[in-house]
PAMAR-658472 format. One line per field, with one value per residue: residue in one letter; x, y, z of N, C-alpha, C in turn. Coordinates in pm, 1 decimal. Layout:
<pts>
res: c(a, ...)
n.xx: c(X, ...)
n.yy: c(Y, ...)
n.zz: c(Z, ...)
ca.xx: c(X, ...)
ca.yy: c(Y, ...)
ca.zz: c(Z, ...)
c.xx: c(X, ...)
c.yy: c(Y, ...)
c.zz: c(Z, ...)
</pts>
This chain:
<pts>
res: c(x, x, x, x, x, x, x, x, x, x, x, x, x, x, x, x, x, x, x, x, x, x, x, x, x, x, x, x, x, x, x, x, x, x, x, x, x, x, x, x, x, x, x, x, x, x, x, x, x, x, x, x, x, x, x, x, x, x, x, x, x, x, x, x, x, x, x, x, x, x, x, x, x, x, x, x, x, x, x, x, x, x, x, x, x, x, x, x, x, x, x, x, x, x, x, x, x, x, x, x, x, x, x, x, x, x, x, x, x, x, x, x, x, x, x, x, x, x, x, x, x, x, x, x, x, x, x, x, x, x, x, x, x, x, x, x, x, x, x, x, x, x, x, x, x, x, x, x, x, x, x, x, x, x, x, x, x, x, x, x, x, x, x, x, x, x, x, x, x, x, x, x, x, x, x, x)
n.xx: c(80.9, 197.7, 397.0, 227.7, 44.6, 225.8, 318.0, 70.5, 81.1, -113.6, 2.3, -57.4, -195.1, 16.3, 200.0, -1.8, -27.5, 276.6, 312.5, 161.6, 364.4, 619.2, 526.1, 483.6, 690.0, 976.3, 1264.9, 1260.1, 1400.0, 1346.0, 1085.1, 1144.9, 1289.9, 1105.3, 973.3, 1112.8, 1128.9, 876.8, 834.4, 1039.4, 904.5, 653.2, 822.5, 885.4, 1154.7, 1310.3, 1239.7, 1259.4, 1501.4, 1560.0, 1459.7, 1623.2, 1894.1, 1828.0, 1804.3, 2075.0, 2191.2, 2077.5, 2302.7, 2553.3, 2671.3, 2523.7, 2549.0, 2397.1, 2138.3, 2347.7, 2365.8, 2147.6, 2050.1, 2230.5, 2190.0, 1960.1, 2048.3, 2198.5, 1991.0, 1879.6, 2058.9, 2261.2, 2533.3, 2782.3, 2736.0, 2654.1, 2858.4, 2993.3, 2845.8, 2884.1, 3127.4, 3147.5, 3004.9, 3196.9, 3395.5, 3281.3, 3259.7, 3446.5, 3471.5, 3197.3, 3066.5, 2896.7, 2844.8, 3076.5, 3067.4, 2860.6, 2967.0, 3184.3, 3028.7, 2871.1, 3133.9, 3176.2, 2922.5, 3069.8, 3245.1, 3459.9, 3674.9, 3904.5, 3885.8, 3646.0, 3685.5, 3884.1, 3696.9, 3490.0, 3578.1, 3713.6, 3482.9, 3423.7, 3634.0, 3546.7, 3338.7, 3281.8, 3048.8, 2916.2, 2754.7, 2643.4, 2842.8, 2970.4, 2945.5, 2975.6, 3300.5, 3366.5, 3275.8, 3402.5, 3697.4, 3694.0, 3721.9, 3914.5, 4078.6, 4156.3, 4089.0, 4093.1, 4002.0, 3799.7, 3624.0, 3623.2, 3503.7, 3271.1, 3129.8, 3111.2, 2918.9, 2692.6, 2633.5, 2470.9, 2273.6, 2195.6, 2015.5, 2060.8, 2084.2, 2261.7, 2487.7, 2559.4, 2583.8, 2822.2, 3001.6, 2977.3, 3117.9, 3393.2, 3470.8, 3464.7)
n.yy: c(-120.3, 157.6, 144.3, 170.6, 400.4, 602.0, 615.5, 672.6, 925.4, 1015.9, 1121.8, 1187.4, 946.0, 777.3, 857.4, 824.2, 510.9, 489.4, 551.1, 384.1, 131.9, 192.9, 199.8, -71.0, -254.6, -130.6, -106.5, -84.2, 32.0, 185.3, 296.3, 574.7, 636.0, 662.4, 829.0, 1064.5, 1080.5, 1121.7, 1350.4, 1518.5, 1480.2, 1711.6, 1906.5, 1980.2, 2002.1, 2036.9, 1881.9, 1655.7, 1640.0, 1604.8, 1314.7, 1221.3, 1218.6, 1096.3, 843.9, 793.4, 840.1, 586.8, 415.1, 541.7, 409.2, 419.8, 419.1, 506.7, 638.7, 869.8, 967.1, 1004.8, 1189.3, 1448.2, 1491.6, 1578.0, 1822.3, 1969.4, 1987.1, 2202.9, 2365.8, 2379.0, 2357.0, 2308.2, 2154.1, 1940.5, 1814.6, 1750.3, 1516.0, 1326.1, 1292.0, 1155.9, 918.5, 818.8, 788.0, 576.5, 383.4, 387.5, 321.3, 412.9, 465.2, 675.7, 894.2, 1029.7, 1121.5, 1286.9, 1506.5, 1571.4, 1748.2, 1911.8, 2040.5, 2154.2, 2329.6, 2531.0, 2626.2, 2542.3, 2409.7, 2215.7, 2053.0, 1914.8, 1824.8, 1631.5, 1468.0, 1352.3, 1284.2, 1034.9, 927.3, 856.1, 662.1, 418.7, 390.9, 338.0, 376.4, 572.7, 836.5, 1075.1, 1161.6, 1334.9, 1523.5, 1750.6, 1663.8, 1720.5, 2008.0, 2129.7, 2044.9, 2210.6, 2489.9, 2477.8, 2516.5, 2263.7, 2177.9, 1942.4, 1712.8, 1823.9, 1813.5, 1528.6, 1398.2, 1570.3, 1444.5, 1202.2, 1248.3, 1322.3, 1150.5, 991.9, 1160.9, 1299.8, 1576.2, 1772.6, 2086.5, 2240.2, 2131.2, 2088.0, 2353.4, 2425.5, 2259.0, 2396.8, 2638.2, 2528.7, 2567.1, 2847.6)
n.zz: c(0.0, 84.5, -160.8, -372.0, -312.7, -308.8, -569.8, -690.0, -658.0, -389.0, -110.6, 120.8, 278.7, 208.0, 406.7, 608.8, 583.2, 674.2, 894.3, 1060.6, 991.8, 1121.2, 1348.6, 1442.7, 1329.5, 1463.3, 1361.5, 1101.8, 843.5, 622.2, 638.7, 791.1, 532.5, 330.7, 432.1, 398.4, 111.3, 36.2, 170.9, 28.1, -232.2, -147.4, -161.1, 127.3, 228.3, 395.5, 599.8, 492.8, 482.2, 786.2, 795.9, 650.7, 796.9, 1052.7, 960.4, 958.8, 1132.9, 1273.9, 1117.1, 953.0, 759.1, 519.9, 208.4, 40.2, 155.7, 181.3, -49.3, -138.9, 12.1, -50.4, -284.1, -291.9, -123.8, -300.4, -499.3, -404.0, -317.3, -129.0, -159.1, -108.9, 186.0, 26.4, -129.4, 82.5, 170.8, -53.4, -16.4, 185.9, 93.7, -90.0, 61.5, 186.9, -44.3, -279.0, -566.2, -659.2, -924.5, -962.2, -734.1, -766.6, -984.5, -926.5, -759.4, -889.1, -1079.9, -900.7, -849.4, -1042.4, -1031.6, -812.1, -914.9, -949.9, -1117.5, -1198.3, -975.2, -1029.2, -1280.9, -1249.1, -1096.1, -1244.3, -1439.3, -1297.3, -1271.6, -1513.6, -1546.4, -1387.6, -1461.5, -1795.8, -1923.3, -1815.9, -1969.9, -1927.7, -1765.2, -1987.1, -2153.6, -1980.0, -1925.2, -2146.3, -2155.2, -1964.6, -2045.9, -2255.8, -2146.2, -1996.4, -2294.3, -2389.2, -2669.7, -2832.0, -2682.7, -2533.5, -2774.2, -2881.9, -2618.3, -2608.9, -2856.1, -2809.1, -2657.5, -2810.5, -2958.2, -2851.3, -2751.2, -2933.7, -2973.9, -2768.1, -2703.8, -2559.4, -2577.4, -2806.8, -2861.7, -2708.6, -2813.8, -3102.6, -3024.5, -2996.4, -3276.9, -3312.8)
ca.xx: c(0.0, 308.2, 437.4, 86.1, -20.6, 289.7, 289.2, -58.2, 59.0, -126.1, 135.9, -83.3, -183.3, 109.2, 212.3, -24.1, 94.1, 482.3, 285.0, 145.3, 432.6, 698.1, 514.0, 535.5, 875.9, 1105.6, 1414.2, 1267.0, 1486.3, 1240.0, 960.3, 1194.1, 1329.5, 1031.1, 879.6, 1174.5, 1132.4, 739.4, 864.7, 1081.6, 752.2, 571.5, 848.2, 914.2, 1285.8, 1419.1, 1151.4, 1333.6, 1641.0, 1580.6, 1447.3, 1776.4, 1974.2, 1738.0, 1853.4, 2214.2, 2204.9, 2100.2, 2367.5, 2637.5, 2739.6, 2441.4, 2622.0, 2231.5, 2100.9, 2432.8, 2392.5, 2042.4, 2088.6, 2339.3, 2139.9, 1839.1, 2107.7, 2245.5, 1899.4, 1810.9, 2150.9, 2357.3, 2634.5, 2886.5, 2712.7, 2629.7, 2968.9, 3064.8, 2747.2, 2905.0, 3242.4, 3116.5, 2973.4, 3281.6, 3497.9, 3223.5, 3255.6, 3560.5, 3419.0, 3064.3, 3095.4, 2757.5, 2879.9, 3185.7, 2997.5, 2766.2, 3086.4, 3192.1, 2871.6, 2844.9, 3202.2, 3126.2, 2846.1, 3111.6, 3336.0, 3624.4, 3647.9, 3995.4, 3893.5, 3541.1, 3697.2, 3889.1, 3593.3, 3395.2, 3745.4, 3692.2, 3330.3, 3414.4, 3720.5, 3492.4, 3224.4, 3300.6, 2894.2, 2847.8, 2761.1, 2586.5, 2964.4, 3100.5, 2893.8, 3079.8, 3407.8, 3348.4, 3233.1, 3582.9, 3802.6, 3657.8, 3723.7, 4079.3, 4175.4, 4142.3, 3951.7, 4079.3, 3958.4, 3637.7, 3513.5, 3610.2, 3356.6, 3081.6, 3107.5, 3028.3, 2795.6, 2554.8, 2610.7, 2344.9, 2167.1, 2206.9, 1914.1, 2079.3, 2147.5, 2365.0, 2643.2, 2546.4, 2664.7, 2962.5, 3062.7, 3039.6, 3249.5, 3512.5, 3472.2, 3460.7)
ca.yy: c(0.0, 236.3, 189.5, 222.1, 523.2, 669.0, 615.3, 757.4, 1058.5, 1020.1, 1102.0, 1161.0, 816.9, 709.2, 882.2, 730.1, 390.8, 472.8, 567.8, 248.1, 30.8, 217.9, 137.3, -249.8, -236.0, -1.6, -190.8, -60.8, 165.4, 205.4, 392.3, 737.0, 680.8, 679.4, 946.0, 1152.8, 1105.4, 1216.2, 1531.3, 1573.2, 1517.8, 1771.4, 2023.6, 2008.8, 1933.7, 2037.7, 1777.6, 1561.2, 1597.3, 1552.6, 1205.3, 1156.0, 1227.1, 999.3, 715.5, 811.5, 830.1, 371.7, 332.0, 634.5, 337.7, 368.4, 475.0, 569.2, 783.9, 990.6, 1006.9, 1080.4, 1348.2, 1484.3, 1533.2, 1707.3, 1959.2, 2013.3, 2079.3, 2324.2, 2478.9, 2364.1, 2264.8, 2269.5, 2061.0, 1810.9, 1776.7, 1685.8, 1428.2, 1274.0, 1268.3, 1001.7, 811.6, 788.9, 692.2, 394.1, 278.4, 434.0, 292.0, 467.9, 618.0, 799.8, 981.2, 1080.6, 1211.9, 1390.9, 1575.2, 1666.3, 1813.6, 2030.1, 2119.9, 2290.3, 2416.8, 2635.1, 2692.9, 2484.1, 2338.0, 2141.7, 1929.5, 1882.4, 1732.4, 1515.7, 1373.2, 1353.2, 1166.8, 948.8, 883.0, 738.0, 538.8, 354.1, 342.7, 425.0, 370.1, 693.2, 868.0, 1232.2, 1243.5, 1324.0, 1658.1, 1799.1, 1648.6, 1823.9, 2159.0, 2156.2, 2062.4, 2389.0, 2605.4, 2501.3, 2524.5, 2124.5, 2143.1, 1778.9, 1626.0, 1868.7, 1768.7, 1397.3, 1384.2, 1612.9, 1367.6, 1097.1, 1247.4, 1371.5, 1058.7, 945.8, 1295.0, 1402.6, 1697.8, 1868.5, 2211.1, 2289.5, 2017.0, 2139.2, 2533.2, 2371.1, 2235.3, 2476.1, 2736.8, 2532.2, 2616.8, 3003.3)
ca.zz: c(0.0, 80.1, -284.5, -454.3, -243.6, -304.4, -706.3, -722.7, -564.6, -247.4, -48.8, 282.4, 260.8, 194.0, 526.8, 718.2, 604.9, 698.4, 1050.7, 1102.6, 1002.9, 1184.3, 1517.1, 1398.1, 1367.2, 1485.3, 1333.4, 970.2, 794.6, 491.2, 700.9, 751.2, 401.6, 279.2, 421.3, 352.9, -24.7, 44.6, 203.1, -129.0, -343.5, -156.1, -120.5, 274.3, 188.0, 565.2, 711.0, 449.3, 556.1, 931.1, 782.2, 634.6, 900.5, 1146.2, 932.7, 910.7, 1300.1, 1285.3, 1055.2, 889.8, 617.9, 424.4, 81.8, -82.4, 200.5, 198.2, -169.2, -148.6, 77.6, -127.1, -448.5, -246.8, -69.1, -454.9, -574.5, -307.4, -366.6, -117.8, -255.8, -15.4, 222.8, -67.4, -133.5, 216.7, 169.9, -166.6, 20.1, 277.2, 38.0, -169.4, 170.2, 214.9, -91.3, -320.9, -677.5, -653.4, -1022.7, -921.6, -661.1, -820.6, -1124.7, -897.4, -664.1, -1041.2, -1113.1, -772.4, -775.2, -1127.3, -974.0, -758.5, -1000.1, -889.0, -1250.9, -1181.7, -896.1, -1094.0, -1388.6, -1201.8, -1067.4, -1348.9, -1517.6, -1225.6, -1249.0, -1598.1, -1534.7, -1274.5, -1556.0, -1918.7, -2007.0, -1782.2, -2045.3, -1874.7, -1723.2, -2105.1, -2152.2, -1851.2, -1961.6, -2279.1, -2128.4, -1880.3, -2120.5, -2357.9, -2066.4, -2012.4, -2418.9, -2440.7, -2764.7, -2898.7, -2576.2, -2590.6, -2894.6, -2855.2, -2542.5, -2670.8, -3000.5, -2777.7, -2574.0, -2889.4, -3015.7, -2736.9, -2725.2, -3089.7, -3013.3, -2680.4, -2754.9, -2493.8, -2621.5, -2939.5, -2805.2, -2649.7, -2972.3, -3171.7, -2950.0, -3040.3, -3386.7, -3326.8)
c.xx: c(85.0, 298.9, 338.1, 38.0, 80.1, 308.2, 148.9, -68.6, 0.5, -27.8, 56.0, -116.9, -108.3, 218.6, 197.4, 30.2, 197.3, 421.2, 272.9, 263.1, 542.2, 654.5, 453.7, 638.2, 946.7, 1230.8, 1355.9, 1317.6, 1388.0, 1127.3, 1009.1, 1222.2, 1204.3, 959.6, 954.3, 1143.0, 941.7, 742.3, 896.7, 991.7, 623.2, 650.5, 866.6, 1088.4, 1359.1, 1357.7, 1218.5, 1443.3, 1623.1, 1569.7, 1548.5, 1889.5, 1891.5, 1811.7, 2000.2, 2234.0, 2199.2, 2237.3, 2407.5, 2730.6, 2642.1, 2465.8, 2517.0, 2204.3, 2200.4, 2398.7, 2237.4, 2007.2, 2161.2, 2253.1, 2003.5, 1917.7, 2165.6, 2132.4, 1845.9, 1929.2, 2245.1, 2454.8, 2753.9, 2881.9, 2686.5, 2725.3, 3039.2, 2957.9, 2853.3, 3074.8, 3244.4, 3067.9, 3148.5, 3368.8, 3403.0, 3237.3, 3352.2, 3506.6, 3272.1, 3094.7, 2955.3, 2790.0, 3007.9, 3143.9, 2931.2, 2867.5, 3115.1, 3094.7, 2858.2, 2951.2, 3229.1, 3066.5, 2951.6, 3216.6, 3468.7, 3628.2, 3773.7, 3965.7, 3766.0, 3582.8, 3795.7, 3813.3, 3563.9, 3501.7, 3714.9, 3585.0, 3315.1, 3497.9, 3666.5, 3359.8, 3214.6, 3116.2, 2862.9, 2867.2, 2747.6, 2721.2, 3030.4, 3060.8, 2984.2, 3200.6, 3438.4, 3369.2, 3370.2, 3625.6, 3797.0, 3754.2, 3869.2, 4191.8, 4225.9, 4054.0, 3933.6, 3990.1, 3806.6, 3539.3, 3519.6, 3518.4, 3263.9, 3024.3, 3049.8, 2918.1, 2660.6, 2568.6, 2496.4, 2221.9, 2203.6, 2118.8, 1981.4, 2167.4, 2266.2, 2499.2, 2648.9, 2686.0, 2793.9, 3071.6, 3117.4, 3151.3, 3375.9, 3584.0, 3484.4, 3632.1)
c.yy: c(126.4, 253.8, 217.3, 357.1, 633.2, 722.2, 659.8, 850.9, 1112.8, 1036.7, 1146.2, 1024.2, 721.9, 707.6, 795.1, 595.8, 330.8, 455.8, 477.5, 153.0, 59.5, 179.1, -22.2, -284.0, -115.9, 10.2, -146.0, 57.4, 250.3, 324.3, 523.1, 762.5, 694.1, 796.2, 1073.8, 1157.8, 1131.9, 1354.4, 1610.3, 1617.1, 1687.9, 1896.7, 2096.9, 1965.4, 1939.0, 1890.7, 1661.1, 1517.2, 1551.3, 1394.8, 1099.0, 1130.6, 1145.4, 874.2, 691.3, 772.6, 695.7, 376.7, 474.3, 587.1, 340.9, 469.2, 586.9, 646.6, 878.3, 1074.0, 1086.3, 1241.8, 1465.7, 1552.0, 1647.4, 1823.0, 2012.1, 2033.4, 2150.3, 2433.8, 2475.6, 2307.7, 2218.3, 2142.1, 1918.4, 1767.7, 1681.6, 1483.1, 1295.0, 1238.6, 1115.9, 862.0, 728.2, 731.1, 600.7, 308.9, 381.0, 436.5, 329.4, 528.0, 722.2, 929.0, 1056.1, 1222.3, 1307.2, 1504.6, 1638.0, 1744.2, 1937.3, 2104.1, 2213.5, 2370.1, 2579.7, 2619.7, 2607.6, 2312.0, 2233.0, 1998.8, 1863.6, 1772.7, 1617.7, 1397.6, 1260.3, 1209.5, 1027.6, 832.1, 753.9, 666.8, 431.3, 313.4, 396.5, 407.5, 527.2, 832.2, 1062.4, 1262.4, 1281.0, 1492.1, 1717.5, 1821.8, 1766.4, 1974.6, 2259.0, 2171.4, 2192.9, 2460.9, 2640.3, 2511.2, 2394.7, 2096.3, 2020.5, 1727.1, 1656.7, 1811.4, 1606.7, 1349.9, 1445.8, 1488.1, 1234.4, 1100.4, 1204.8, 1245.1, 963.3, 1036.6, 1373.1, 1526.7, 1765.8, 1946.6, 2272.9, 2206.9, 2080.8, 2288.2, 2481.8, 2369.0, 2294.9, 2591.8, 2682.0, 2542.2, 2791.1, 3009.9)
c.zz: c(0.0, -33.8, -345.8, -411.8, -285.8, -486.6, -777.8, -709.6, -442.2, -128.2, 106.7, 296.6, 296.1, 341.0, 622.8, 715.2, 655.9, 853.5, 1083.8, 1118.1, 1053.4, 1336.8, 1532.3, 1397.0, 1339.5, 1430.3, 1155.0, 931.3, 680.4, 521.5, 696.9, 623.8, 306.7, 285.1, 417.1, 153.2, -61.2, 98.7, 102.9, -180.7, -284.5, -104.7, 1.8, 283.7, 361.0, 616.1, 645.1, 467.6, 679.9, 904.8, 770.3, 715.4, 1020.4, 1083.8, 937.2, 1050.0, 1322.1, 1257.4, 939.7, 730.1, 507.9, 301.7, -9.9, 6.4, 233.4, 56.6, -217.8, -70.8, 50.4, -233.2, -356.8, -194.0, -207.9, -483.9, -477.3, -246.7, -221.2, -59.8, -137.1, 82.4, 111.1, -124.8, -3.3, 247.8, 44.3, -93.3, 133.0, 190.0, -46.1, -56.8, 188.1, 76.6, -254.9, -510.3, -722.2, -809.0, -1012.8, -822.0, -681.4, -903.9, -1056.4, -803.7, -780.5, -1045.3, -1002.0, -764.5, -912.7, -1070.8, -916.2, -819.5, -989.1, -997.2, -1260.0, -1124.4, -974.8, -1261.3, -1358.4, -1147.5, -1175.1, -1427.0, -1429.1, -1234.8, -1401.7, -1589.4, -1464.2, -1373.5, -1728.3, -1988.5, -1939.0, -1866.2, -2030.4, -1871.5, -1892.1, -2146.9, -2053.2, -1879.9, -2085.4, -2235.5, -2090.7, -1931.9, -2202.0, -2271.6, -2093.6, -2205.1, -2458.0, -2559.6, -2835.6, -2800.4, -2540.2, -2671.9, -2884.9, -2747.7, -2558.3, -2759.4, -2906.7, -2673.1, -2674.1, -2979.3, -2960.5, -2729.1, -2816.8, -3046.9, -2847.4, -2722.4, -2679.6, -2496.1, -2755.0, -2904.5, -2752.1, -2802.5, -3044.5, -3116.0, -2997.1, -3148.4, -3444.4, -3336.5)
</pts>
């Protein structure tokens, strides 16, 4: 009922549900995580975090709610902390190329385009299918006056996402 209530968009519902089966067992991790990613949906993101951090408090190894916690403080801007989020994950588990890619991604965000494309470099040596990380790669390399290495990862980005314009605009810059 959880997952149905929650996929219908009912998300009070889906509430009450978590209510019930958290005072069934106490030992379920699922019940806060859940109703942290119903806080998300309805835009209570602090109440989401406390959720996150409730679960972190059982158990500080859990690689997904660092990483999830991470991506909601990156889309609500910030970054800093969601870096320090993406940093734990990566000391629990070193080969994450998700969390790599996403530390890339935030530490563009603040400008600190060096350590960001090391990531990102990272994120694909750990996964050469991760394909989002090649846009990025692309973008960096422009910046720094890498235009072989530019265009060789745009080319295989838009080889996946022939119609995004902003690889497109990349691109061509290096043609100006």
């Amino acid at each position: 009922l959880i997952c149905l209530n929650f996929v219908k968009g009912d998300y009070e519902k889906t509430l009450k549900y978590i209510n019930k089966l958290s005072k069934v067992s106490k030992n379920c991790y699922l019940s806060p995580f859940h109703t942290a990613l119903i806080f998300i949906e309805l835009g209570k993101y602090e109440e989401a975090l406390k959720y996150f951090d409730e679960l972190l408090k059982v158990n500080d190894k859990l690689s997904s709610i660092w990483r999830q916690k991470a991506i909601l403080l990156g889309d609500i801007g910030r970054i800093e902390e969601a870096i320090k989020c993406l940093d734990k994950v990566i000391e629990i588990n070193n080969d994450d190329a998700y969390a790599w890619y996403l530390k890339g991604k935030m530490l563009k965000k603040l400008g600190e385009y060096k350590e960001a494309l090391k990531c990102l470099y990272t994120a694909v040596g750990l996964n050469k299918d991760w394909i989002n990380a090649y846009k990025d790669i692309g973008y960096l390399e422009l910046i720094f006056g890498n235009y072989e290495d530019a265009l060789n990862y745009l080319d295989k980005y838009l080889e996946k996402y022939p119609e995004d314009f902003e690889a497109k605009y990349y691109k061509a810059q290096i043609y100006e």
